[in-house]
VOKOL-24573 format. One record per residue (C-alpha): residue in three letters; y, x, z. Coordinates in nm, 3 decimals, decimal comma. Last residue first. Layout:
aa  v  u  w
ALA  Y  X  Z
...
END
This chain:
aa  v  u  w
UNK  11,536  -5,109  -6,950
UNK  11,248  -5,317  -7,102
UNK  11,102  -5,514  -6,835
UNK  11,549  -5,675  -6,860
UNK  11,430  -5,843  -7,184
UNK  11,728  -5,771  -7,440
UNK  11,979  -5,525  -7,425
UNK  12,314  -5,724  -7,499
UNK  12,200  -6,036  -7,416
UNK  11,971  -5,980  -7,180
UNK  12,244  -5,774  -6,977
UNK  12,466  -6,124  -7,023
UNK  12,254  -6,307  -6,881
UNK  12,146  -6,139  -6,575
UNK  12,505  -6,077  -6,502
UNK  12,579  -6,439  -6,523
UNK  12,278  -6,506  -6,287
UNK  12,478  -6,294  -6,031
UNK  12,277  -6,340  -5,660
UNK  11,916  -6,319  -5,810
UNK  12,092  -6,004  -6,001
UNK  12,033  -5,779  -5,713
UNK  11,675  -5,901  -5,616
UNK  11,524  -5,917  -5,960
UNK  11,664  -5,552  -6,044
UNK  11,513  -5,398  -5,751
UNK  11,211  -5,543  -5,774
UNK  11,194  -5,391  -6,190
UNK  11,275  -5,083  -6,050
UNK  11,035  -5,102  -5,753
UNK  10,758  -5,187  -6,025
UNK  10,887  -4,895  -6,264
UNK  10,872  -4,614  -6,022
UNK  11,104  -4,466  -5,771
UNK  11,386  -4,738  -5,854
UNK  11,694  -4,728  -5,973
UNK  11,953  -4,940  -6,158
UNK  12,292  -4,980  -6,299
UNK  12,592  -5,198  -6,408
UNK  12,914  -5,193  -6,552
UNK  13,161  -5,472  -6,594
UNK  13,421  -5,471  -6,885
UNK  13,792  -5,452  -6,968
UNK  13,755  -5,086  -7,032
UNK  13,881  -4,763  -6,844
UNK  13,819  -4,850  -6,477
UNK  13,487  -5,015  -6,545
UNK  13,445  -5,312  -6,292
UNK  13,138  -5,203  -6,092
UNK  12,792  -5,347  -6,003
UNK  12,535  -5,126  -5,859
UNK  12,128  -5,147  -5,770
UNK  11,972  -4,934  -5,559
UNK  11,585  -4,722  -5,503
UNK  11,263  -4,774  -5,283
UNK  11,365  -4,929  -4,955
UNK  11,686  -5,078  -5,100
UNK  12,068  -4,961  -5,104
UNK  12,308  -5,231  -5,274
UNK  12,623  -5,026  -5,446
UNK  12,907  -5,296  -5,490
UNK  13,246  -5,234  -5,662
UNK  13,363  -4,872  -5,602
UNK  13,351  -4,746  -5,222
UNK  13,200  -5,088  -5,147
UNK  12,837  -5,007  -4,997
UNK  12,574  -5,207  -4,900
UNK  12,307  -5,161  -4,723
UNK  12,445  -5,190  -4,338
UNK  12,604  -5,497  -4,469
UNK  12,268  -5,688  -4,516
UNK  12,241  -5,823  -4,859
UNK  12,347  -6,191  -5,008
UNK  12,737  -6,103  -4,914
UNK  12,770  -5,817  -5,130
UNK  12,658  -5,983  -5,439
UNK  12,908  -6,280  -5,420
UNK  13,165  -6,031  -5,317
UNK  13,084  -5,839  -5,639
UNK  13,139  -6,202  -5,815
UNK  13,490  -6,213  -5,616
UNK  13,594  -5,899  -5,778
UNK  13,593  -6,095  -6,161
UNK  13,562  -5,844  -6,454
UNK  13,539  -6,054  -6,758
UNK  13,141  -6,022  -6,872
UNK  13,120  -5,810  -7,176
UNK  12,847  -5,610  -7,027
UNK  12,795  -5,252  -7,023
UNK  12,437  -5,139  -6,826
UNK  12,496  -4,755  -6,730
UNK  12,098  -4,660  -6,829
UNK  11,825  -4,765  -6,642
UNK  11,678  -4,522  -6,369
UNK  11,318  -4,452  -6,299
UNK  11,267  -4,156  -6,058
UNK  11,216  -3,816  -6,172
UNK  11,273  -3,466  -5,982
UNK  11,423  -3,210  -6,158
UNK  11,155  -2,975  -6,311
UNK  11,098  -3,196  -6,615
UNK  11,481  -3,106  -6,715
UNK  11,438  -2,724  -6,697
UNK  11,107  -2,733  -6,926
UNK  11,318  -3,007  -7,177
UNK  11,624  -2,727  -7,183
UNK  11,384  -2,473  -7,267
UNK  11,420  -2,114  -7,097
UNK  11,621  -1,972  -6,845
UNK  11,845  -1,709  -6,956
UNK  11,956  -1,902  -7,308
UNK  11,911  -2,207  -7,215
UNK  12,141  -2,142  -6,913
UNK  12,389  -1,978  -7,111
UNK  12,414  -2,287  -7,367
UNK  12,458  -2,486  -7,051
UNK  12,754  -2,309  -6,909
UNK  12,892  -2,287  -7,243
UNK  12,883  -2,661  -7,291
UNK  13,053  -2,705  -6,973
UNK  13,305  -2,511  -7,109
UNK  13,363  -2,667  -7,394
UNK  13,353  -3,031  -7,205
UNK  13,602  -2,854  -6,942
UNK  13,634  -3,061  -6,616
UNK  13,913  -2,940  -6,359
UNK  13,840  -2,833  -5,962
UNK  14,013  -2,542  -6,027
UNK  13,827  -2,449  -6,291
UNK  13,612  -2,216  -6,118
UNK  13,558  -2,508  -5,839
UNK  13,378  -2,635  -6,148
UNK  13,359  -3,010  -6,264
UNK  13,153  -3,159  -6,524
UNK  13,233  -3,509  -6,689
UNK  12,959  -3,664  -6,876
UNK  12,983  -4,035  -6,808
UNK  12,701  -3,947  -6,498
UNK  12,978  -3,830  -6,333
UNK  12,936  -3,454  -6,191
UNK  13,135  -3,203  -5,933
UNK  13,088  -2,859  -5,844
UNK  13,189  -2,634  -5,605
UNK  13,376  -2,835  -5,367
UNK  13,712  -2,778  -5,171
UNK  13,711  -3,089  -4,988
UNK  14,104  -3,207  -5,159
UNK  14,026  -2,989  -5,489
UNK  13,683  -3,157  -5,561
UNK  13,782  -3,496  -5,417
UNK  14,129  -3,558  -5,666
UNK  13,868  -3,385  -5,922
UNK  13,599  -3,727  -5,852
UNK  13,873  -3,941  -5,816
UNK  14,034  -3,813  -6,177
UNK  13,771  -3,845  -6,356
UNK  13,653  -4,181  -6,270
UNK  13,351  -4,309  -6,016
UNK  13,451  -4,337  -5,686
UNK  13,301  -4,070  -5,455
UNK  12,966  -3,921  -5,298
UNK  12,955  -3,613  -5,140
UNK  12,635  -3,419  -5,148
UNK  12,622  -3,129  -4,960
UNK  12,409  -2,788  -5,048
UNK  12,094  -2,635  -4,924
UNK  11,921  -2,649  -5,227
UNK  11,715  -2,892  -5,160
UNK  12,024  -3,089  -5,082
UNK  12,170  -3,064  -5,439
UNK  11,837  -3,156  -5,597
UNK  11,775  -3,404  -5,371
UNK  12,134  -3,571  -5,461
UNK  12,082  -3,524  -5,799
UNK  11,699  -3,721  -5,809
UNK  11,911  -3,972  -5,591
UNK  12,014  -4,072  -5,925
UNK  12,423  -4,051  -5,987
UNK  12,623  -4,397  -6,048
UNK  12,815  -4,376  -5,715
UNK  13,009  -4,031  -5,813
UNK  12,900  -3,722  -5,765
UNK  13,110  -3,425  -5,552
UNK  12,946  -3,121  -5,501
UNK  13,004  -2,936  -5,164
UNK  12,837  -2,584  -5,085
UNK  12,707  -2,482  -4,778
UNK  12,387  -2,362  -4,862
UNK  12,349  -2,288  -5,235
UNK  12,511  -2,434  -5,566
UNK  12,448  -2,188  -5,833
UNK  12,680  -1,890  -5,906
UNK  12,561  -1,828  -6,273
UNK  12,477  -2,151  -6,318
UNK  12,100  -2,251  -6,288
UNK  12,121  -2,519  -6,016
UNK  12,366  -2,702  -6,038
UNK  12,375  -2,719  -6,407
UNK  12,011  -2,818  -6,376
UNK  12,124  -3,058  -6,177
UNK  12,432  -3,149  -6,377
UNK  12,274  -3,215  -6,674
UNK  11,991  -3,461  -6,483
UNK  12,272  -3,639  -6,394
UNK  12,405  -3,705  -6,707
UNK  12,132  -3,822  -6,836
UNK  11,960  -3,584  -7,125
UNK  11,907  -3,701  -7,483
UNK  11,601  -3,663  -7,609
UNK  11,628  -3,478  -7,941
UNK  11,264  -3,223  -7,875
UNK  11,471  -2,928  -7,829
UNK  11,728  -3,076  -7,598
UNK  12,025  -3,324  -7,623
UNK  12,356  -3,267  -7,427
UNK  12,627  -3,436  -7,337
UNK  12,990  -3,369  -7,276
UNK  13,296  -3,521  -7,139
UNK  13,622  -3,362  -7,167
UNK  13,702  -3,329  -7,513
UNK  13,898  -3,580  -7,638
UNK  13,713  -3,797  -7,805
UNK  13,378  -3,725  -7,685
UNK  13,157  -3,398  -7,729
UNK  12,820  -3,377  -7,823
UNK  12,598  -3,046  -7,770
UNK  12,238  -3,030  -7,934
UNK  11,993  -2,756  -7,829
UNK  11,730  -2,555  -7,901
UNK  11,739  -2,608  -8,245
UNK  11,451  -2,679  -8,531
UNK  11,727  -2,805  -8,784
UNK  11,535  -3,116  -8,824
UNK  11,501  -3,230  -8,446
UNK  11,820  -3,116  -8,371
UNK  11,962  -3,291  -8,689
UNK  11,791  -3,606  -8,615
UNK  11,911  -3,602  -8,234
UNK  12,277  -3,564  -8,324
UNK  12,233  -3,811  -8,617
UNK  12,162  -4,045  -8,362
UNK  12,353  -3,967  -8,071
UNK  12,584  -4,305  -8,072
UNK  12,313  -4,484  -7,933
UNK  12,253  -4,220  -7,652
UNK  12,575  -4,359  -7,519
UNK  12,773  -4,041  -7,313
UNK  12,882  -3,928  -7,625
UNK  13,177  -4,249  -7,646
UNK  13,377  -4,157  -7,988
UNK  13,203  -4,427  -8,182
UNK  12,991  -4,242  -8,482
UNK  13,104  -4,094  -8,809
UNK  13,455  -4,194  -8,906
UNK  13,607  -4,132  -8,625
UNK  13,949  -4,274  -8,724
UNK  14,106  -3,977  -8,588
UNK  13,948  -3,766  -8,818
UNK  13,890  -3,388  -8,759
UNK  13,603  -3,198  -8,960
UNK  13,313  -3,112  -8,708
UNK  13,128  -3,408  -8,768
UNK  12,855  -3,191  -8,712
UNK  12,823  -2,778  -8,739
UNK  12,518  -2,603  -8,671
UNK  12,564  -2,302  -8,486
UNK  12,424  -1,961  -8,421
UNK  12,625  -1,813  -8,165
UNK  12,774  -1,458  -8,206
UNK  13,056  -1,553  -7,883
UNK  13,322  -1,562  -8,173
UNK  13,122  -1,840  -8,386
UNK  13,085  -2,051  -8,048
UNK  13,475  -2,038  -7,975
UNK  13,557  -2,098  -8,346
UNK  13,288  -2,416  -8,388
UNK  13,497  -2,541  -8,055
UNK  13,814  -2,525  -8,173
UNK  13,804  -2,724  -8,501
UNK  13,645  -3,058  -8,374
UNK  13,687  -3,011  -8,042
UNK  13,981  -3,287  -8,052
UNK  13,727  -3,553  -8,219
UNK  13,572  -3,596  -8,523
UNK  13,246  -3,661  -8,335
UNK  13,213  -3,299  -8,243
UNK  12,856  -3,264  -8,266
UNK  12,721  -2,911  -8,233
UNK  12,381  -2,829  -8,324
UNK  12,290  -2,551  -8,148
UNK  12,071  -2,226  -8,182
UNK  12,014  -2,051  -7,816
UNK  12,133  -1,665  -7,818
UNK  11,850  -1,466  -7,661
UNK  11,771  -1,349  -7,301
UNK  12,110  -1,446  -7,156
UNK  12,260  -1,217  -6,960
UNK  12,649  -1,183  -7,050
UNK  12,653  -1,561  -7,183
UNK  12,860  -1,721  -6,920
UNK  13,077  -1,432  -6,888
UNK  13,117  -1,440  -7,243
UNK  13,174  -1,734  -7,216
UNK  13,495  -1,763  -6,974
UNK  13,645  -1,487  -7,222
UNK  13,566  -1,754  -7,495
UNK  13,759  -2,010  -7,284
UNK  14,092  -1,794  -7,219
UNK  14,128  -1,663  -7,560
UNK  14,071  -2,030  -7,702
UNK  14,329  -2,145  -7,441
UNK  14,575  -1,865  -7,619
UNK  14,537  -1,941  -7,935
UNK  14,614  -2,329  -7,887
UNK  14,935  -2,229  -7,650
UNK  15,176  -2,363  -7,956
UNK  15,480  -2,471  -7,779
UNK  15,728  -2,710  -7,880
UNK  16,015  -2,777  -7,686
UNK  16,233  -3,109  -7,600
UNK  16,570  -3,122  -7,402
UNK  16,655  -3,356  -7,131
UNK  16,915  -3,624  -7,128
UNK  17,023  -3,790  -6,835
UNK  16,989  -4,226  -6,804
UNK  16,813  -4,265  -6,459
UNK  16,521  -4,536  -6,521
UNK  16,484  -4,896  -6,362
UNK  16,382  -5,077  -6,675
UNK  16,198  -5,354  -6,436
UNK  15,878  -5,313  -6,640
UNK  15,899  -4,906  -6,675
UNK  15,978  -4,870  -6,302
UNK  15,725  -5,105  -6,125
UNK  15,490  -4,952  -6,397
UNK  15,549  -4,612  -6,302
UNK  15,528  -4,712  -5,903
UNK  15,170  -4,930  -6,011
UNK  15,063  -4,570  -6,127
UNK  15,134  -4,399  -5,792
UNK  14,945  -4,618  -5,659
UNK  14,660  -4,559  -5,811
UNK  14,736  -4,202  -5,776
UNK  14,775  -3,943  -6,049
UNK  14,572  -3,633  -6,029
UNK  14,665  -3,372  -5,768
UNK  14,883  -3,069  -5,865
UNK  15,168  -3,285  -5,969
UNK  15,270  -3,574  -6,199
UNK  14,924  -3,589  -6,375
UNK  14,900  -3,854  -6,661
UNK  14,665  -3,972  -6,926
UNK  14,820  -4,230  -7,130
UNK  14,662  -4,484  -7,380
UNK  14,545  -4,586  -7,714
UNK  14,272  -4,794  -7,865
UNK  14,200  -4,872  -8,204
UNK  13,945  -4,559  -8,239
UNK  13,699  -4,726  -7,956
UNK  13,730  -4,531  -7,624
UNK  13,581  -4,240  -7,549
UNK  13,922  -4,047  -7,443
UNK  14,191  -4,334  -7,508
UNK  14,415  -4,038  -7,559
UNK  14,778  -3,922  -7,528
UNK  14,784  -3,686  -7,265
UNK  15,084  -3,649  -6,995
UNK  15,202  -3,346  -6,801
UNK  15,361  -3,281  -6,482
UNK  15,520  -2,979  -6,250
UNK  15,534  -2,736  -6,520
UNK  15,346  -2,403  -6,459
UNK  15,334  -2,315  -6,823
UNK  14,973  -2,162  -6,757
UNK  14,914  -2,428  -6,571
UNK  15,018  -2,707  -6,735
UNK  14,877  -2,555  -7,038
UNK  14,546  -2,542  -6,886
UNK  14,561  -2,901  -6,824
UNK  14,633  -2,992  -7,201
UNK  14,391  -2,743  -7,328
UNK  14,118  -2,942  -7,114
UNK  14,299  -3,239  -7,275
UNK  14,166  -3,162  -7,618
UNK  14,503  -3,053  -7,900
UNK  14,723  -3,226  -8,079
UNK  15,094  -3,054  -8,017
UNK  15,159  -2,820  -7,714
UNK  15,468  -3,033  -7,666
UNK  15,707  -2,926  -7,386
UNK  15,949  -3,202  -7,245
UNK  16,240  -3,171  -7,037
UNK  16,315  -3,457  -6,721
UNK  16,641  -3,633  -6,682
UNK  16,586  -3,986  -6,852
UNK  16,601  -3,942  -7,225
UNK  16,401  -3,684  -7,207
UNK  16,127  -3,842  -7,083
UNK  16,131  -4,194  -7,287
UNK  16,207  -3,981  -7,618
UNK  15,895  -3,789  -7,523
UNK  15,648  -4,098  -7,459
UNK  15,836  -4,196  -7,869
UNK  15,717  -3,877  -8,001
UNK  15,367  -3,895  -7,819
UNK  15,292  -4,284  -7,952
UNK  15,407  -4,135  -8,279
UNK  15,139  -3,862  -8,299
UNK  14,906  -4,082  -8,122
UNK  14,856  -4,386  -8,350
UNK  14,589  -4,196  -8,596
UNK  14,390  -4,091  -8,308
UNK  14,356  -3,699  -8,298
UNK  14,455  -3,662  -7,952
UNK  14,815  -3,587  -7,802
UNK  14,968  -3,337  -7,580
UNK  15,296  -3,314  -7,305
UNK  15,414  -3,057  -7,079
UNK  15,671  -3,208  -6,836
UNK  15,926  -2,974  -6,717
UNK  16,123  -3,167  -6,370
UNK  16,498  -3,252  -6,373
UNK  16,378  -3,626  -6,244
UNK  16,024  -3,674  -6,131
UNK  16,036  -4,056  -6,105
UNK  16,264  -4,112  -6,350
UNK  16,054  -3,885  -6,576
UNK  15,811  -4,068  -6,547
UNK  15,970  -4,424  -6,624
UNK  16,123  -4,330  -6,893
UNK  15,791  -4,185  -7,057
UNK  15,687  -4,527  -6,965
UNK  15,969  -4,679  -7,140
UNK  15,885  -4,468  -7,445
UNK  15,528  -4,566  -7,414
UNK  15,584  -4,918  -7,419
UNK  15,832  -4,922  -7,699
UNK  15,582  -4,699  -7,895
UNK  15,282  -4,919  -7,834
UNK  15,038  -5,036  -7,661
UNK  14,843  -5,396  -7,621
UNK  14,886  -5,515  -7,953
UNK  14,961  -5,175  -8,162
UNK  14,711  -5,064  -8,052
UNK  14,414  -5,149  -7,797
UNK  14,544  -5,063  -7,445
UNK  14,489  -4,812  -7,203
UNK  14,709  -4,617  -6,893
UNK  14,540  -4,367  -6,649
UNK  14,305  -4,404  -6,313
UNK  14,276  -4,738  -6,170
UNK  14,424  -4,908  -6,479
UNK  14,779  -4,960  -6,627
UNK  14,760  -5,117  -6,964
UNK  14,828  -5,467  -6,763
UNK  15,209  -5,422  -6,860
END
């Protein structure tokens, strides 16, 4: 089964996953668990619904009870596993994948799941090692009350805010499609719906908001509709990006400093935030200027919360658009996080003002290149620089006088990822030159798909 990846399960269907696979996996967790309530969701993808019935065969078929909340975003998901207080739950999604993949997201305790305790599952699931007791299945409709929950959180969010920021609001077709214009409608917000009808084949754009590509008609729209701000959500719900007044999109990074900052209980001395490799320094000044401690981790959602609950921090960021919030219990929330920003435009001013205060250095975007992921090319890399630069939390992070380079294998995709920064445009361009010197495939394949690397 190589659907099993650092942090979840993926595969294109019906080649890579599929019902059989799932229900042996949903064997397989419920083996592991056994006599435990697991609380289980699915996307909008056209394979889920019957990817989810077959997972819940597999788990109560081996010991365990099942509690389907239906198709709903996986923030609902992990409030429901709280509010239900069941010991496990599993989310059928591919997230921001492409619509013809499929896969498992899955928490067997308080902690997200382990890397090893994934290769356990498929240990299980492959060998067919499962208990054989029947559970029972429930269905549970807890939409209403995570909408309650969320537009209580914004109201807080909103209780001071100057005026009420117009938005265009792109759901992509996704899980937020139908929830989030309601939240925003109840909170009095003026809102301009987009690809806000559901559609698991996501008609409209590629489910992945943290490409500016795929923000096009987001941008237009802003642009046209005279808004202060545009809010894109991926498949599923917890990413988020956001475009301002003028339709630039904003980094991820950049978000979460002015998140960091500008919250209603901003990061101050003391504080922990967790980013992961791929953040600009420009977040990790911001963060220290403010008297708080960076802590830098893995990228993948569920490193970065596994390092938000373990070191207590207040706020965590990826620069894929996952936000973090020790108020959350060290969960993301892409509706939330969109409230938290929607408030902050709406005390503080113009999201393009609060943006040009961070500080700027030159970054290229997260690089995605079709080249198979090979570990012994990072070691290639590695080996050309001296050790004392380089790091190898998560692939290879190269440290220079005047910015870093990073290669990665992407732990949701079967694809390398790469990215760059400099403190101007000449150390940038260095930079670049000197890391890919020791990976001419890399070089290649980034011209390729991007064209001339001066341009990045």
């Amino acid at each position: 089964m190589d659907i099993f990846r650092a942090c979840d399960v993926r595969g294109i269907y019906p080649d890579e996953i599929n019902e059989d696979k799932a229900y042996r996996i949903g064997r397989a967790i419920a083996t592991e668990l056994e006599w435990k309530t697991v609380v289980v969701a699915g996307d909008v993808r056209t394979s889920s619904p019957s990817l989810k019935d077959a997972l819940i065969e597999g788990i109560t078929a081996s010991s365990c009870d099942a509690i389907d909340i239906g198709t709903v975003p996986t923030p609902t998901l992990n409030f429901a596993k709280e509010r239900l207080g069941t010991t496990a739950s599993v989310m059928v999604t591919a997230s921001h994948n492409p619509p013809e993949h499929n896969g498992l997201k899955i928490t067997m305790g308080k902690l997200p799941i382990t890397e090893k305790e994934l290769r356990h599952l498929r240990g299980l699931a492959e060998n067919h090692a499962f208990l054989s007791r029947r559970g029972k299945r429930h269905s549970v409709d807890i939409s209403s009350d995570y909408e309650d929950h969320v537009a209580a959180r914004g109201e807080q969010l909103l209780a001071d805010v100057s005026h009420s920021p117009k938005i265009v609001l792109d759901c992509g077709n996704g899980c937020c499609s139908e929830i989030a214009p309601r939240v925003l409608a109840r909170l009095g917000l003026p809102v301009v719906p987009l690809f806000c009808e559901i559609d698991g084949t996501f008609p409209n754009r590629n489910p992945d908001s943290a490409i500016p590509e795929n923000l096009s008609d987001l941008r237009r729209s802003v642009l046209d509709m005279q808004a202060d701000l545009g809010i894109a959500f991926d498949g599923d719900g917890d990413r988020v990006s956001f475009v301002d007044e003028n339709g630039d999109v904003l980094r991820a990074d950049v978000a979460g400093a002015i998140i960091a900052t500008h919250m209603p209980e901003p990061v101050t001395k003391g504080d922990k935030v967790v980013l992961d490799q791929k953040c600009s320094a420009a977040l990790f000044d911001t963060i220290l200027a403010a008297g708080g401690e960076p802590i830098t981790e893995k990228s993948g959602h569920t490193f970065i919360k596994t390092r938000m609950i373990e070191d207590q921090a207040k706020l965590g960021v990826e620069v894929s658009g996952h936000f973090f919030y020790s108020s959350l219990g060290g969960a993301d929330d892409g509706l939330y996080s969109a409230l938290v920003m929607t408030g902050i435009v709406g005390r503080d001013g113009k999201l393009s003002d609060l943006a040009a205060r961070v500080p700027k250095y030159v970054s290229t975007p997260d690089l995605r290149v079709s080249v198979p992921p090979n570990p012994e090319l990072l070691d290639r890399i590695a080996s050309v620089f001296p050790s004392e630069h380089v790091s190898r939390l998560d692939g290879v992070r190269v440290a220079f006088e005047n910015g870093w380079g990073l290669a990665r294998i992407s732990v949701t995709e079967p694809i390398m990822t790469l990215r760059f920064e400099g403190r101007d445009r000449t150390s940038l361009r260095q930079i670049m030159a000197a890391f890919l010197a020791a990976a001419p495939e890399l070089a290649a394949a980034i011209r390729e798909r991007y064209g001339s690397l001066d341009k990045l």
